[in-house]
C-alpha positions in Angstrom: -5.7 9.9 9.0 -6.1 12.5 11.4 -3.5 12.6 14.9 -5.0 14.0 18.1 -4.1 18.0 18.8 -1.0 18.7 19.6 0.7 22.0 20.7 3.2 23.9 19.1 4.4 25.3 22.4 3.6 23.5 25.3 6.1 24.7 27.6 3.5 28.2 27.5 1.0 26.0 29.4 3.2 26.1 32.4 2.0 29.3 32.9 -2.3 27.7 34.0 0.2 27.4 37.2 0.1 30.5 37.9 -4.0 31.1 38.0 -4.4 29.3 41.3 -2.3 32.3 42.9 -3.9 34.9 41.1 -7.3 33.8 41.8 -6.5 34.2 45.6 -4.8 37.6 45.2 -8.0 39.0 43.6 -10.3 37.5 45.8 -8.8 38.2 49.0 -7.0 41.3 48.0 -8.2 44.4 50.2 -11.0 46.7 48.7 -10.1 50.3 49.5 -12.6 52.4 51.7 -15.3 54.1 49.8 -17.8 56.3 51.4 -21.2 54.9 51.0 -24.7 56.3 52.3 -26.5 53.3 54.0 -30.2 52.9 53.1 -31.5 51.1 55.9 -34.4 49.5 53.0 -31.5 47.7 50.9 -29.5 46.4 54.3 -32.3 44.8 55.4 -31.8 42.5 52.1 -28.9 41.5 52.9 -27.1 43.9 50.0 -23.3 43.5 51.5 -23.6 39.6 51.5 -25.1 39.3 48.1 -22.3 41.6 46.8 -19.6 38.9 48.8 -20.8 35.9 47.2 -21.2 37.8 43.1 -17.4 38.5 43.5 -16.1 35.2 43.3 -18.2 34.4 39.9 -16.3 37.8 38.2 -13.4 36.8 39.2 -14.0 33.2 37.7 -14.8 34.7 34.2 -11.2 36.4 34.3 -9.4 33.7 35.2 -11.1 31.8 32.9 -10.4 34.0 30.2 -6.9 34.6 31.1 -6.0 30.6 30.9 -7.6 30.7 27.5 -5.2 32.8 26.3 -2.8 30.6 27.8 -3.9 27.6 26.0 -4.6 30.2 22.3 -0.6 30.8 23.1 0.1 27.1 23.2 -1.1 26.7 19.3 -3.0 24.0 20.0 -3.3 22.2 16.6 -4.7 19.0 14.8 -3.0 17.3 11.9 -4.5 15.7 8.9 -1.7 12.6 7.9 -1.7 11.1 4.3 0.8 8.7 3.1 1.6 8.0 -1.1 3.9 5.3 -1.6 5.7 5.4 -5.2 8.2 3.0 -6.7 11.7 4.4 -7.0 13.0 1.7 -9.0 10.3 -0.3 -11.5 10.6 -3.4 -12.5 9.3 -5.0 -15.7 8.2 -8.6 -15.6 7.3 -10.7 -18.5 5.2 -14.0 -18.0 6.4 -16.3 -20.6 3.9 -19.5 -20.7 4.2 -23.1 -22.5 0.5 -23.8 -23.9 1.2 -27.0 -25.4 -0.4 -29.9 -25.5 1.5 -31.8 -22.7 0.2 -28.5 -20.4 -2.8 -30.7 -20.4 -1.2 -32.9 -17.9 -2.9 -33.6 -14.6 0.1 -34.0 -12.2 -0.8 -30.7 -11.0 -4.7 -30.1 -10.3 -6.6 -29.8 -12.3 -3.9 -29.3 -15.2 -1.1 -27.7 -14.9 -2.4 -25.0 -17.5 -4.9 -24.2 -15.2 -3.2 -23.9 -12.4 -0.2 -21.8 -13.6 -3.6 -19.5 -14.7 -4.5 -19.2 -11.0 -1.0 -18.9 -9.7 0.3 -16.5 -12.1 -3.2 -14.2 -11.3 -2.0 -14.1 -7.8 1.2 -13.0 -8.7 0.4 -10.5 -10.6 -1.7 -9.2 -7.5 1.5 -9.0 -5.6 3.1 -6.8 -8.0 0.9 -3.3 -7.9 3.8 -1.3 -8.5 5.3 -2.9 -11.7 4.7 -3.0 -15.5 3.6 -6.6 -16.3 3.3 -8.3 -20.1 2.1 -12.0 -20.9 3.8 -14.2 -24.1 2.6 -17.7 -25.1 4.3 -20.3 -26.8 4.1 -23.7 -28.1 5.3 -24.6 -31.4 5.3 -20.8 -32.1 5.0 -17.8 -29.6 3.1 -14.6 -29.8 2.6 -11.4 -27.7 -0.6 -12.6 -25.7 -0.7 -9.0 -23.6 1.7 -5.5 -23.9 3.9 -4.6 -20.6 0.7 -2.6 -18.9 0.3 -1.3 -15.5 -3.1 -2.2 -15.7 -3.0 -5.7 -14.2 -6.7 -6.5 -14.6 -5.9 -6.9 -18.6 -3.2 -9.3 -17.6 -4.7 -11.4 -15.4 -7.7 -11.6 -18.3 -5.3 -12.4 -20.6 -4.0 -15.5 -18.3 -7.8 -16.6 -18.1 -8.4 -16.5 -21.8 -5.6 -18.9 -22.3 -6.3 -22.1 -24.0 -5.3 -25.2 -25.5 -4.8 -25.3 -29.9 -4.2 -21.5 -29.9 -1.1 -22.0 -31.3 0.6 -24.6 -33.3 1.4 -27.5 -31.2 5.0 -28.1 -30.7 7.5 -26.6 -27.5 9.2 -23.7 -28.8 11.7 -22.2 -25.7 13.7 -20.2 -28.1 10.6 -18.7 -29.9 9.2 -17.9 -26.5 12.0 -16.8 -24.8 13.0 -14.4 -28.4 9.6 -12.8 -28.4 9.6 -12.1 -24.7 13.3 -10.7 -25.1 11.7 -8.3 -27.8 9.1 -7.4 -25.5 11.1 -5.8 -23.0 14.3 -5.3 -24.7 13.4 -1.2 -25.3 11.8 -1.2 -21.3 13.3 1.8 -19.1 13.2 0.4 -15.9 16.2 -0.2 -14.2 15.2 -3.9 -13.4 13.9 -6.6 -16.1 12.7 -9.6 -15.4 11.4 -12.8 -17.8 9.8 -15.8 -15.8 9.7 -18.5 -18.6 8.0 -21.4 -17.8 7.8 -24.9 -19.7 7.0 -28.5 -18.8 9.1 -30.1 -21.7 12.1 -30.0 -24.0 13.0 -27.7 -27.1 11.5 -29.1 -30.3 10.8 -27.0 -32.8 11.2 -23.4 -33.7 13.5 -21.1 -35.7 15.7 -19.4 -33.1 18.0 -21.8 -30.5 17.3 -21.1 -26.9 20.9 -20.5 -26.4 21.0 -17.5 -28.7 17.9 -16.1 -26.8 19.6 -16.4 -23.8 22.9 -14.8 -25.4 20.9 -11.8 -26.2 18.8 -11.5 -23.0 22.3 -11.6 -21.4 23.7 -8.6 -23.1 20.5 -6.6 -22.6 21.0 -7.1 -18.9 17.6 -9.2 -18.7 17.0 -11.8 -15.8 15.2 -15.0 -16.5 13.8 -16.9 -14.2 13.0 -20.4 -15.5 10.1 -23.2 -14.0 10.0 -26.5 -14.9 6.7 -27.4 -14.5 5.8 -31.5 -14.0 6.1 -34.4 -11.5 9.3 -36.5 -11.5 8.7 -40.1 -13.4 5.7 -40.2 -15.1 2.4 -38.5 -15.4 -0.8 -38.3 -16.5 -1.2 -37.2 -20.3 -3.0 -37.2 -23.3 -2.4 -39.4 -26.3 -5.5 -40.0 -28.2 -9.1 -39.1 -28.3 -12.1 -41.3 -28.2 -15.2 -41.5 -31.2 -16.9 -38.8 -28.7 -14.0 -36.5 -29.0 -13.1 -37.2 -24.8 -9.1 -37.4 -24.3 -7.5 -40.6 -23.1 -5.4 -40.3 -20.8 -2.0 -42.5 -20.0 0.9 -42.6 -17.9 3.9 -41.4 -19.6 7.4 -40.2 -18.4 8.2 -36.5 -18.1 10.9 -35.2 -19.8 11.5 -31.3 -18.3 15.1 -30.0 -20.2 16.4 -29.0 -17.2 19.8 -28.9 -18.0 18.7 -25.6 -20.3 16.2 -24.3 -18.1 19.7 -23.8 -15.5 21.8 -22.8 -17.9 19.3 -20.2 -19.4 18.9 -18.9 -15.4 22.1 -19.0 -14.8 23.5 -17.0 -17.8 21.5 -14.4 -16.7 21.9 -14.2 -12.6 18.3 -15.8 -12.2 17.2 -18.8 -10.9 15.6 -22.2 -12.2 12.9 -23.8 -9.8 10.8 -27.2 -10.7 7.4 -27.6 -9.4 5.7 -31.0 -9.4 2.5 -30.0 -7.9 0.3 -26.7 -7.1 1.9 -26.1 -3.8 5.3 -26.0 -5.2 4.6 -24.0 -8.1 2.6 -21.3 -5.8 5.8 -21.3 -3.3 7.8 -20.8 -6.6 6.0 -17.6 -7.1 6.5 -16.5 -4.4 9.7 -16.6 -4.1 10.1 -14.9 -7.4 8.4 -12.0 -5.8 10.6 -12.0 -2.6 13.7 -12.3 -5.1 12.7 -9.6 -7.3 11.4 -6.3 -5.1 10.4 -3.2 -6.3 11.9 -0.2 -4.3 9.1 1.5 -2.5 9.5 5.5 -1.8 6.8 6.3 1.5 6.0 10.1 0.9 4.0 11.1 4.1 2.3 14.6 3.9 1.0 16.8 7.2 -1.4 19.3 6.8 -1.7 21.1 10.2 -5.1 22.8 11.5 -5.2 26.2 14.4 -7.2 25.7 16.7 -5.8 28.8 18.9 -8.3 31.7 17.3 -10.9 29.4 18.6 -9.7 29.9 22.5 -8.7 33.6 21.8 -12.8 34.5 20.3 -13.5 32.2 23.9 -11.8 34.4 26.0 -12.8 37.6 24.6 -16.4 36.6 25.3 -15.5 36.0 28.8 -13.5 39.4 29.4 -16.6 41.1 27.7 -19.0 38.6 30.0 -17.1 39.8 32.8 -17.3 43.8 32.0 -20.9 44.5 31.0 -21.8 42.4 34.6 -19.2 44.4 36.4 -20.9 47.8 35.0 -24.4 46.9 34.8 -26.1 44.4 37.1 -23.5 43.7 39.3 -22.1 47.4 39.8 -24.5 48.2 42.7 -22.7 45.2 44.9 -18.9 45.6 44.1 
């Protein structure tokens, strides 16, 4: 981005004052008496009133020249602005996602798979600055994407996510363990898990409560989302002889009571979200909880202009002489 010009010293441009008094000094100062030979031929052209009204133009170029030098003194310069904004302090965020089967649910439109998909890619749009990694779970977990900077392989990774690509089955301490492991050797000063699920703990090796012991002493936030209407919902049960799903209403049962205790043994937050709108606000929030310290670096790269009004001038002054000693000299 480039300013407007600017001088360095604009108190010198006080000084163009002073050319308005000048300019009446030399053209009303008093020429001293030369002896001059009148040639009655070049009178009758009217020599002495031509020579009258060339001064004034002379006198112009000096002037001229002398408040370019005023301005050159000025430094009138232009500068060239950039800005580069850096984090200061990173942050580390893994997305920890339930992909079982009761994510087929369509409390929240048009599953709640699917929409965590499109929520979590906007999320990770708002976060340009930090590291981002992506675990799934169901009845086992698995490191879907590395913490990466580069957020397009994340948000493919969120759009590749399907249905029977793990056992079936809700594994939170398996999910929770392998994001832990994920970001447990991370060097930024902030880490952050968001584990979401839309059930309760029912299968798995490792107890959520030991997960959350050990994300505890590693100083790791988890933010937990329980995602599903309250009462009952929409959900699979059976398939047809075609191979469609039948759907029926059936209660949801969201663990909630270690979803807070989970966000709470590690100064985070639990949130529920019963529809889309809720579980975008969550999202939100999560990024207005959990900023990364920006750094603005602003850089100035000035430009002289001055040598341009200096060259100006001394083309007047020059202007000015070769007139005064060639075709002017005859009439001054």
């Amino acid at each position: 981005m480039q300013a407007d010009a600017v001088f360095l010293y604009p108190q010198v441009l006080w000084l163009l004052l002073v050319l308005p008094l000048i300019a009446i000094i030399l053209v009303f100062r008093k020429k001293p008496r030369i002896a001059l030979v009148k040639v009655p031929v070049l009178y009758s052209f009217g020599t002495k009133n031509l020579g009258s009204r060339l001064r004034p133009f002379l006198v112009v170029l000096r002037l001229a020249a002398l408040g370019l030098l005023i301005v050159a003194l000025a430094r009138p310069q232009s500068t060239d602005v950039s800005k580069e904004k850096r984090g200061t302090e990173g942050i580390d965020i893994v997305m920890t996602v339930d992909i079982s089967g009761s994510m087929r649910a369509r409390d929240l439109k048009p599953n709640r798979l699917e929409a965590l998909k499109l929520v979590g890619q906007e999320f990770v749009d708002q976060r340009p600055n930090d590291r981002i990694g992506l675990v799934i779970y169901a009845g086992e977990s698995f490191g879907q994407v590395p913490l990466t900077t580069d957020h397009k392989i994340v948000k493919n990774g969120l759009d590749d996510l399907e249905f029977d690509m793990l056992q079936d089955g809700t594994a939170i301490g398996m999910g929770l363990a392998t994001a832990v492991n994920r970001i447990k050797d991370s060097e930024a000063l902030s880490k952050v898990i968001i584990l979401l699920t839309d059930g309760e703990n029912n299968t798995g090796i490792i107890d959520p409560k030991t997960a959350t012991q050990i994300a505890q002493e590693l100083n790791i936030k988890v933010y937990t989302i329980g995602v599903g209407t309250k009462g009952l919902a929409e959900m699979p049960v059976a398939q047809d002889f075609q191979g469609n799903l039948i759907y029926q209403k059936v209660p949801v049962n969201i663990d909630e009571d270690l979803l807070k205790y989970i966000a709470d043994a590690t100064n985070a937050k639990y949130f529920r979200a019963t529809d889309n709108e809720s579980l975008s606000n969550i999202y939100k929030e999560i990024d207005a909880l959990e900023k990364t310290e920006l750094e603005e670096l602003t850089y100035y790269q000035y430009q002289e202009h001055f040598y341009n009004f200096v060259f100006l001038a001394i083309g007047f002054l020059l202007l000015e002489l070769v007139l005064r000693f060639t075709i002017f000299r005859s009439f001054i």
